[in-house]
C-alpha positions in Angstrom: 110.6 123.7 117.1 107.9 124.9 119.5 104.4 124.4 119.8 101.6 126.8 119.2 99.7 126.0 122.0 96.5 127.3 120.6 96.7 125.2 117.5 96.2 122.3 120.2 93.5 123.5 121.8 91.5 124.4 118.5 92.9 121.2 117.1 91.6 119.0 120.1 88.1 121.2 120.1 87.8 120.0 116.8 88.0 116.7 117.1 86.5 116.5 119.6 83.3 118.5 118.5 83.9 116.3 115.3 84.0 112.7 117.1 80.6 114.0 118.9 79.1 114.3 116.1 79.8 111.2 114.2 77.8 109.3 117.1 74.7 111.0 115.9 71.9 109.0 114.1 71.3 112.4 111.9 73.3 112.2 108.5 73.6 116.1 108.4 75.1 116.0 112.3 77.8 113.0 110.4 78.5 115.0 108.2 78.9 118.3 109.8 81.4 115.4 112.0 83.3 114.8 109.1 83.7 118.2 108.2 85.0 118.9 111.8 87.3 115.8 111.7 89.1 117.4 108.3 89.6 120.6 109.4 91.4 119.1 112.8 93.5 116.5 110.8 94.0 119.9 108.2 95.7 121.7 111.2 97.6 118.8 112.6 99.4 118.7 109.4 99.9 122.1 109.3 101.4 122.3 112.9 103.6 119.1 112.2 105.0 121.3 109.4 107.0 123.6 111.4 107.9 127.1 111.0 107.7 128.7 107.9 110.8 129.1 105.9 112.3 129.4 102.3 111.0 128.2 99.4 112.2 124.5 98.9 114.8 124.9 96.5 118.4 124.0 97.3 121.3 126.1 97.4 124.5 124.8 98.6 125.0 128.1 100.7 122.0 127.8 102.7 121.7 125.7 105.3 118.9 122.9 105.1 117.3 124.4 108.7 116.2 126.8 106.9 114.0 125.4 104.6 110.3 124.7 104.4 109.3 120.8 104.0 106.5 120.9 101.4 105.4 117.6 102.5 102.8 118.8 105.0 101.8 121.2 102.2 100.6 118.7 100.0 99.4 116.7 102.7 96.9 119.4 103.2 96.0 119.9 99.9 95.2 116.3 99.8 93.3 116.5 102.9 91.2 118.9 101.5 90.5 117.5 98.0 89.0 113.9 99.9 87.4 115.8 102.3 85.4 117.8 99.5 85.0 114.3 97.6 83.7 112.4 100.9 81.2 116.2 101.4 79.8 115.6 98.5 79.4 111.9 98.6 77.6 112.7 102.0 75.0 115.2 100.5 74.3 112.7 97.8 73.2 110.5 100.3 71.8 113.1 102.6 69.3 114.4 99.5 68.7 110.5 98.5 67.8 109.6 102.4 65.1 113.1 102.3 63.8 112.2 99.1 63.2 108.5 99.7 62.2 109.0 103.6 61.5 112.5 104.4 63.9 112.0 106.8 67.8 111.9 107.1 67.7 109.8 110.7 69.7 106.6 110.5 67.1 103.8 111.4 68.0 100.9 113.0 68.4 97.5 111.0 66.2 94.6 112.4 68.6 92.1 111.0 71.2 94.5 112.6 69.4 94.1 116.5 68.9 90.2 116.2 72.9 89.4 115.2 73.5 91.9 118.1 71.5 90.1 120.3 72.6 86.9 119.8 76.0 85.9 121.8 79.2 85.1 120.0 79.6 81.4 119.4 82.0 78.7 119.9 83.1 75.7 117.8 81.9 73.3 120.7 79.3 75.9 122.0 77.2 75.5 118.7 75.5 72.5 119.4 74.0 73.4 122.4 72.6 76.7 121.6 68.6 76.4 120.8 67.8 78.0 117.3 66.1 81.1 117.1 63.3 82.2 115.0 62.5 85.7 114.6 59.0 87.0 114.1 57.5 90.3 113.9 54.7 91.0 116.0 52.7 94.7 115.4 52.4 96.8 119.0 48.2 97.6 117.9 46.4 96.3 115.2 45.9 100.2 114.3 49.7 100.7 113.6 49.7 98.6 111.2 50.1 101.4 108.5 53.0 100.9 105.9 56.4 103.2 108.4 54.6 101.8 111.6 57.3 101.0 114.1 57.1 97.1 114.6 59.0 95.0 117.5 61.4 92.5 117.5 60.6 89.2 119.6 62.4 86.3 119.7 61.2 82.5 120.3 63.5 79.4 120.5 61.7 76.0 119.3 61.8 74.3 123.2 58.9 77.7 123.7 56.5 76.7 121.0 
């Protein structure tokens, strides 16, 4: 069996057009990812099929070379029915996100920044490391309208 080399090369575009996109913090760029992604995994299957071939239905005068493996057939179709299911599971969130935010950015989680701040901890490490208390402290007095961007500071107790 040889390989269609331009199967790679759109295969490998794909994905990697696809992996970009995931990275984004828009939800229509994720999902235009996904979309990418499916379409690359789609073709991978269909290039691990093989060559096309008869029907697979066995007759004991043919020999089994010469058949097609509907395996990767079905592998496809399956491809395509979860990738439509996770689509449209994506748009539902996509429209929720716009209707809710006017927006379909990702923001960041402030509970999200402080775990990822703090360090991983030890069993024996644990009793050494000062507690941290988190408070939210506005950038102006004037942003203090409801969506104003706030910052995250962090105090342990020996500071106060």
């Amino acid at each position: 069996m040889s390989v269609n080399i331009t199967l790679l090369v759109v295969m490998a575009a794909l994905f990697a057009a696809g992996i970009y996109l995931l990275l984004e913090r828009s939800l229509t760029r994720v999902l235009l990812g996904l979309i990418l992604l499916a379409n690359g995994a789609n073709m991978l299957l269909l290039s691990a099929g093989g060559f096309a071939g008869k029907a697979p239905l066995y007759a004991a005068d043919i020999p089994a070379e010469e058949y097609n493996d509907p395996l990767p057939q079905a592998l496809i179709l399956t491809s395509i029915v979860i990738s439509f299911a996770v689509t449209a599971f994506m748009l539902g969130i996509i429209y929720r996100s716009w209707v809710l935010g006017r927006q379909d950015e990702v923001q960041d989680d402030i509970e999200d920044r402080r775990v990822a701040s703090q360090s991983s901890f030890d069993a024996e490490d644990d009793a050494e490391v000062p507690l941290e208390t988190t408070e939210f402290t506005p950038v102006e007095e004037a942003e203090e309208a409801p969506g104003a961007q706030r910052h995250l500071t962090t105090s342990t107790e020996e500071e106060r």
